[in-house]
Backbone and ligand atoms as CSV (ligand in chain L), in Angstrom:
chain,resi,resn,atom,element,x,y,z
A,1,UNK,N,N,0.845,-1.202,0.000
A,1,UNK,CA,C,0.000,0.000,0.000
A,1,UNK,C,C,0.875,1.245,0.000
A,2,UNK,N,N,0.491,2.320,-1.142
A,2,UNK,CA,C,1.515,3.533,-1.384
A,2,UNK,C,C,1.174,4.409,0.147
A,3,UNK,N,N,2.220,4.629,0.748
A,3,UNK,CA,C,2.092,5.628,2.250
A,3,UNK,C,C,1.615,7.090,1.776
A,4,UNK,N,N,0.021,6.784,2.323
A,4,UNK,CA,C,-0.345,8.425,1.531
A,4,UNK,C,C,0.250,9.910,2.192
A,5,UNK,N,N,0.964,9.734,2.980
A,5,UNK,CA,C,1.759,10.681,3.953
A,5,UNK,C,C,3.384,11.391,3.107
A,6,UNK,N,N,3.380,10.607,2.105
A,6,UNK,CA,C,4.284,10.631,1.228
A,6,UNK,C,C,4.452,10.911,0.234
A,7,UNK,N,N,3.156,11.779,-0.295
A,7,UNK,CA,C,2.621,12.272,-1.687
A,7,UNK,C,C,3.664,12.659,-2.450
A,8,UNK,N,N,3.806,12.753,-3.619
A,8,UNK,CA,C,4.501,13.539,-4.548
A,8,UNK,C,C,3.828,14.463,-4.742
A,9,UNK,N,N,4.967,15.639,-4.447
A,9,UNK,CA,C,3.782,17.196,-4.427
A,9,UNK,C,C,3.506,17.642,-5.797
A,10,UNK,N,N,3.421,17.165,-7.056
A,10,UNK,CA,C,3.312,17.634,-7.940
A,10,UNK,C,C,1.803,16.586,-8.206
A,11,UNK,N,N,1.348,15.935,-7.625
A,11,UNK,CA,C,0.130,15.027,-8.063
A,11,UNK,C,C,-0.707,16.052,-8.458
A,12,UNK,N,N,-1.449,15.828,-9.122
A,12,UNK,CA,C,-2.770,16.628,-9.366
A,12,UNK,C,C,-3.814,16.061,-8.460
A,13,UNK,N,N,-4.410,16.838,-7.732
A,13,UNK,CA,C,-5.262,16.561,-6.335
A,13,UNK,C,C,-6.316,15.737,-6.928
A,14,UNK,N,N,-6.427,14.184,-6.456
A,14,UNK,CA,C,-7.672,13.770,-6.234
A,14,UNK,C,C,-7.146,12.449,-5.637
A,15,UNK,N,N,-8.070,11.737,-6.103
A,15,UNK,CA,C,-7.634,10.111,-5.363
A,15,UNK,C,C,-6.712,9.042,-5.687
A,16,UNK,N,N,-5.903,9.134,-7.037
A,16,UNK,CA,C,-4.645,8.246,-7.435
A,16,UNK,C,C,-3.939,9.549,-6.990
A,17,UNK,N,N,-2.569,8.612,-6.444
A,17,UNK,CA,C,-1.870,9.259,-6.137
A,17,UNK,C,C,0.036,8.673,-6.545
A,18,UNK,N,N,0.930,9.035,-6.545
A,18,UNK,CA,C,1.974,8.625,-6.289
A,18,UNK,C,C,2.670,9.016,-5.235
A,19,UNK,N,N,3.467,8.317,-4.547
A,19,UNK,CA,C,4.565,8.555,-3.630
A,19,UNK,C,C,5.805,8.965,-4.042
A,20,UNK,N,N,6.514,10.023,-3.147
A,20,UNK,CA,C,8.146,10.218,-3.168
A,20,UNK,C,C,9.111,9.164,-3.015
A,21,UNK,N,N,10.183,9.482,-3.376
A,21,UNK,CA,C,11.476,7.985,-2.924
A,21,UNK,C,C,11.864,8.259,-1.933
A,22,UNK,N,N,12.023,7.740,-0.951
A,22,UNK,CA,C,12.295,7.710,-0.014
A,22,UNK,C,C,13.722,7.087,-0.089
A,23,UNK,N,N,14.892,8.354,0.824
A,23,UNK,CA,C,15.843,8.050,0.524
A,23,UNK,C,C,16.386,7.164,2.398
A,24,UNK,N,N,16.095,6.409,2.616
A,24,UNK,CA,C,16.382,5.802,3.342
A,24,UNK,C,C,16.001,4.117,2.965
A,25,UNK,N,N,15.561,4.226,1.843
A,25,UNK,CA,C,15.458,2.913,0.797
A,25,UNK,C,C,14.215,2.148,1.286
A,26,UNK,N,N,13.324,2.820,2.092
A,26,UNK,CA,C,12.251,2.104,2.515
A,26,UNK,C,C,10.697,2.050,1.590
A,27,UNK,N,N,10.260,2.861,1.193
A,27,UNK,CA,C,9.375,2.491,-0.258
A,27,UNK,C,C,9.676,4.100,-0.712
A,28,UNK,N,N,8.591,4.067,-2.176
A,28,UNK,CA,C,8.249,5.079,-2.851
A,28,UNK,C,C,8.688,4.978,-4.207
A,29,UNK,N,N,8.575,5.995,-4.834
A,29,UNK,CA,C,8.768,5.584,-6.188
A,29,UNK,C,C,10.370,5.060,-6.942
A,30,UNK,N,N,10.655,4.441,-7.845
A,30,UNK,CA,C,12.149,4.389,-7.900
A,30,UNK,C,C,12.551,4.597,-9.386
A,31,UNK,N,N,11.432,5.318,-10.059
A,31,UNK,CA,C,11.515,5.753,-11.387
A,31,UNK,C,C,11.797,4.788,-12.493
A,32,UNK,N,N,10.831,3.708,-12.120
A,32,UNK,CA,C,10.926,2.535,-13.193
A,32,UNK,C,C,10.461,2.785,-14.498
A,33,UNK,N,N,9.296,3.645,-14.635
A,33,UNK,CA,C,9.292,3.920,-15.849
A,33,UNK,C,C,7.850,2.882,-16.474
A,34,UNK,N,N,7.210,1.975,-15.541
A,34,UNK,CA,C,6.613,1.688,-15.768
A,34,UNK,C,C,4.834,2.262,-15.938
A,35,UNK,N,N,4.535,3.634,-14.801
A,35,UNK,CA,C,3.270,3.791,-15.112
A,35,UNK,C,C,2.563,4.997,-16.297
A,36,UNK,N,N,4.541,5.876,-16.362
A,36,UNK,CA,C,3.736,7.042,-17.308
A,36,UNK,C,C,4.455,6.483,-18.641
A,37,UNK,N,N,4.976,4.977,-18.491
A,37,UNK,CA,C,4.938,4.953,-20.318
A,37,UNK,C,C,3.380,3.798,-20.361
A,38,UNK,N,N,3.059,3.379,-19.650
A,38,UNK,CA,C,1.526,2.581,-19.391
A,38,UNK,C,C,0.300,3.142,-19.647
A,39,UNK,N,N,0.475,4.463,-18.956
A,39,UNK,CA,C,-0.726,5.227,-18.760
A,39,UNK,C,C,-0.350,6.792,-19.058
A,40,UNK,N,N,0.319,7.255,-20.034
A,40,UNK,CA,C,1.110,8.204,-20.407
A,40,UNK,C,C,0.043,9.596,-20.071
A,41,UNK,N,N,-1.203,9.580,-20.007
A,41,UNK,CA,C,-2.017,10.618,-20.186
A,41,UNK,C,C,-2.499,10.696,-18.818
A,42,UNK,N,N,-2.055,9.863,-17.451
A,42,UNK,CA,C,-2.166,10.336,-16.633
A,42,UNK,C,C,-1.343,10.806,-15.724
A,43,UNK,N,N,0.138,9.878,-15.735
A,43,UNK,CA,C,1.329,9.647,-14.801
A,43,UNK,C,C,2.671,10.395,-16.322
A,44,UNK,N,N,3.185,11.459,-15.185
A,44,UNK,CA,C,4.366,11.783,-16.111
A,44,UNK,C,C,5.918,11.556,-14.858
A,45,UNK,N,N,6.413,11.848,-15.344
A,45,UNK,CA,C,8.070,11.846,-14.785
A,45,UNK,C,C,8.200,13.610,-14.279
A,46,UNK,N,N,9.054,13.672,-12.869
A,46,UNK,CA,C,9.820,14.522,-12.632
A,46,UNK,C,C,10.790,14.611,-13.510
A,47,UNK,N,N,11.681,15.938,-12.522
A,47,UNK,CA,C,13.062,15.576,-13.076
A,47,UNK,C,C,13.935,14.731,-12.924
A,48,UNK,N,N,13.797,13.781,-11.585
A,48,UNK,CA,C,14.210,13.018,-11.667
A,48,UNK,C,C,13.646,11.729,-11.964
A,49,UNK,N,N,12.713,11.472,-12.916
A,49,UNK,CA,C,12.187,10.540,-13.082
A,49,UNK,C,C,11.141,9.601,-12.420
A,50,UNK,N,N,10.839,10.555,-11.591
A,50,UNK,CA,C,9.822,10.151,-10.431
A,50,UNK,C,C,8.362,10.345,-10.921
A,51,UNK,N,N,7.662,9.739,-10.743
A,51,UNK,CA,C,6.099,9.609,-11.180
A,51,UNK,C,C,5.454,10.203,-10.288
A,52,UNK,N,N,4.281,11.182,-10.701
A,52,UNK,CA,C,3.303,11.832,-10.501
A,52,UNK,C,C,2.114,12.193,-11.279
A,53,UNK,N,N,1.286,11.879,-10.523
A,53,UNK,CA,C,0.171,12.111,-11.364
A,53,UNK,C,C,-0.733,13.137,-11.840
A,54,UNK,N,N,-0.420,13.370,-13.280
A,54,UNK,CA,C,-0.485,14.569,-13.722
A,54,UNK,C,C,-2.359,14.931,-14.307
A,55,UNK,N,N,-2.665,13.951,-13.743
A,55,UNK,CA,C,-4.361,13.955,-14.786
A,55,UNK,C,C,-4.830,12.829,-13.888
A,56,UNK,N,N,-6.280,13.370,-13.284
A,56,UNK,CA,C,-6.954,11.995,-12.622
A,56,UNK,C,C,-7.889,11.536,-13.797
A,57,UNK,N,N,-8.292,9.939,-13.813
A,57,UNK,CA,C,-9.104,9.363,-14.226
A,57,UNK,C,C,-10.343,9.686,-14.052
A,58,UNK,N,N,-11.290,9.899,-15.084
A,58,UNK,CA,C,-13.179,9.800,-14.468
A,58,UNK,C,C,-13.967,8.764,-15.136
A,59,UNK,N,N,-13.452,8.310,-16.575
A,59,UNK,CA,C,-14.094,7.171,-16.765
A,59,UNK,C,C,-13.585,5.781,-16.105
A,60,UNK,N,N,-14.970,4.877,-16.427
A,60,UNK,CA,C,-14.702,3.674,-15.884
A,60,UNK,C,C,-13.219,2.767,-16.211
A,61,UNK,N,N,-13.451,3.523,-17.846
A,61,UNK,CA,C,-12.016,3.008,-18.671
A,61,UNK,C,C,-11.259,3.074,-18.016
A,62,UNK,N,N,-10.624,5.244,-17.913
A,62,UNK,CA,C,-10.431,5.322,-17.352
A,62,UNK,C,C,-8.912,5.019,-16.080
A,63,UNK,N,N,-10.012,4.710,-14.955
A,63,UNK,CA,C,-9.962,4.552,-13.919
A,63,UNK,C,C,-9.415,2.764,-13.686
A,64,UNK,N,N,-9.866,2.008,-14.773
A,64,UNK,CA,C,-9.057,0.748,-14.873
A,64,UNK,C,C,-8.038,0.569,-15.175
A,65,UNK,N,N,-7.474,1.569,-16.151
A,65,UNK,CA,C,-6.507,1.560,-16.686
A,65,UNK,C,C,-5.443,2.020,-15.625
A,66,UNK,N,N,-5.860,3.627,-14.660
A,66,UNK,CA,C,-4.612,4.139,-13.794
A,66,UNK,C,C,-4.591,2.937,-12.107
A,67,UNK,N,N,-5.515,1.609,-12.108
A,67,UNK,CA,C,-5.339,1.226,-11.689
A,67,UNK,C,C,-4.886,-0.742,-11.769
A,68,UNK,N,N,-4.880,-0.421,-13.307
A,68,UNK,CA,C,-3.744,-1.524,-13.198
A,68,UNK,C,C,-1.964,-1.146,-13.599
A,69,UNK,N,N,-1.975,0.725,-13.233
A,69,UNK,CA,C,-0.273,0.814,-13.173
A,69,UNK,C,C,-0.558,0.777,-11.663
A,70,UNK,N,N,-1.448,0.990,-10.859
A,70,UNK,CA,C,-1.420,0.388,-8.986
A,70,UNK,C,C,-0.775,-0.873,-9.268
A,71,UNK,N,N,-1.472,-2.035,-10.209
A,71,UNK,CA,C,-0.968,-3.532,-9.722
A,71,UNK,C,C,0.501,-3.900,-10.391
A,72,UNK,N,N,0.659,-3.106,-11.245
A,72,UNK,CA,C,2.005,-2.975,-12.304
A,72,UNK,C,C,3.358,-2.383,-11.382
A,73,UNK,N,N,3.324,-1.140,-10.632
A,73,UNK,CA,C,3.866,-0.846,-9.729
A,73,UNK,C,C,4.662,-1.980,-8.935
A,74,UNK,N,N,6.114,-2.166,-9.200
A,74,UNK,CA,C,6.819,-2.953,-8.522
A,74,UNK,C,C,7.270,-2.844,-7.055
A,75,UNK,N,N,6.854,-1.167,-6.341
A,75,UNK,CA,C,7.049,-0.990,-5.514
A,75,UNK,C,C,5.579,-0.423,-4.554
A,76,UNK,N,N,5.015,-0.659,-4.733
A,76,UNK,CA,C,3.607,0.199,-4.491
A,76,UNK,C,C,3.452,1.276,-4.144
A,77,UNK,N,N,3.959,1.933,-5.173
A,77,UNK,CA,C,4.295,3.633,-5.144
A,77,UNK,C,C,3.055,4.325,-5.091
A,78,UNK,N,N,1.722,3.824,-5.986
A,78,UNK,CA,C,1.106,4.707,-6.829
A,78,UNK,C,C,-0.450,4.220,-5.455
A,79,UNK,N,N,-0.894,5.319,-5.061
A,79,UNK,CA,C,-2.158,4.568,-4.076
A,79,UNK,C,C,-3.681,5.372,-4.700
A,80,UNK,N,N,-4.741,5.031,-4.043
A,80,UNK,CA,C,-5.850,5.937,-4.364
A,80,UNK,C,C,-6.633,5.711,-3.030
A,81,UNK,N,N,-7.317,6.844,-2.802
A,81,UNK,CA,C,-7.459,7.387,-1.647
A,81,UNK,C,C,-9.112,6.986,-1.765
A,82,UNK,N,N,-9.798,6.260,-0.320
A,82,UNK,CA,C,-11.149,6.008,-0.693
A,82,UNK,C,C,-11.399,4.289,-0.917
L,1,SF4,S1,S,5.487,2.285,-11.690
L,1,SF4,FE1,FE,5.873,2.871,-9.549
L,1,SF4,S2,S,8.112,2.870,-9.306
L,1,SF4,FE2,FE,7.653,2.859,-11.513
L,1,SF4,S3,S,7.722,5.029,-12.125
L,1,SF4,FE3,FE,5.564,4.530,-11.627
L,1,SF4,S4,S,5.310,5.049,-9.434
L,1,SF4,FE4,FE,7.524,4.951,-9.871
């Protein structure tokens, strides 16, 4: 489960969310590259390659789609709130 205490401050406010890296190697994102080349129109890259979510989902589509980069997520970076 992504630690929602850990937001990436660039998310666009709603209920998917991504997490920061946490530099004490304990979770968060690690810039795999897997959810904004997956879901490119919702999740983009920092500068350092860190994922945030730049566009929330409203369709059902959607909303399936930014939540199978949740199950894709090798680290469970990416959470939704609710
Ligand atoms: S899939 Fe997870 S670890 Fe990979 S870039 Fe996205 S949030 Fe970061």
């Amino acid at each position: 489960m992504a630690n929602p205490k850990k937001k990436h401050e660039k998310n666009l406010a709603g209920a998917f969310y991504c997490t920061d890296p946490d530099d004490d190697g304990g979770e968060g994102c690690i810039a795999c590259n897997v959810c904004y080349s997956g879901a490119p129109e919702f999740f983009a890259e920092d500068d350092h390659g860190n994922a945030y979510v730049k566009k929330q989902p409203s369709t059902a589509k959607e909303i399936e789609l930014c939540q199978e980069q949740i199950d894709a997520c090798p680290v469970n970076s990416i959470g939704k709130d609710g």
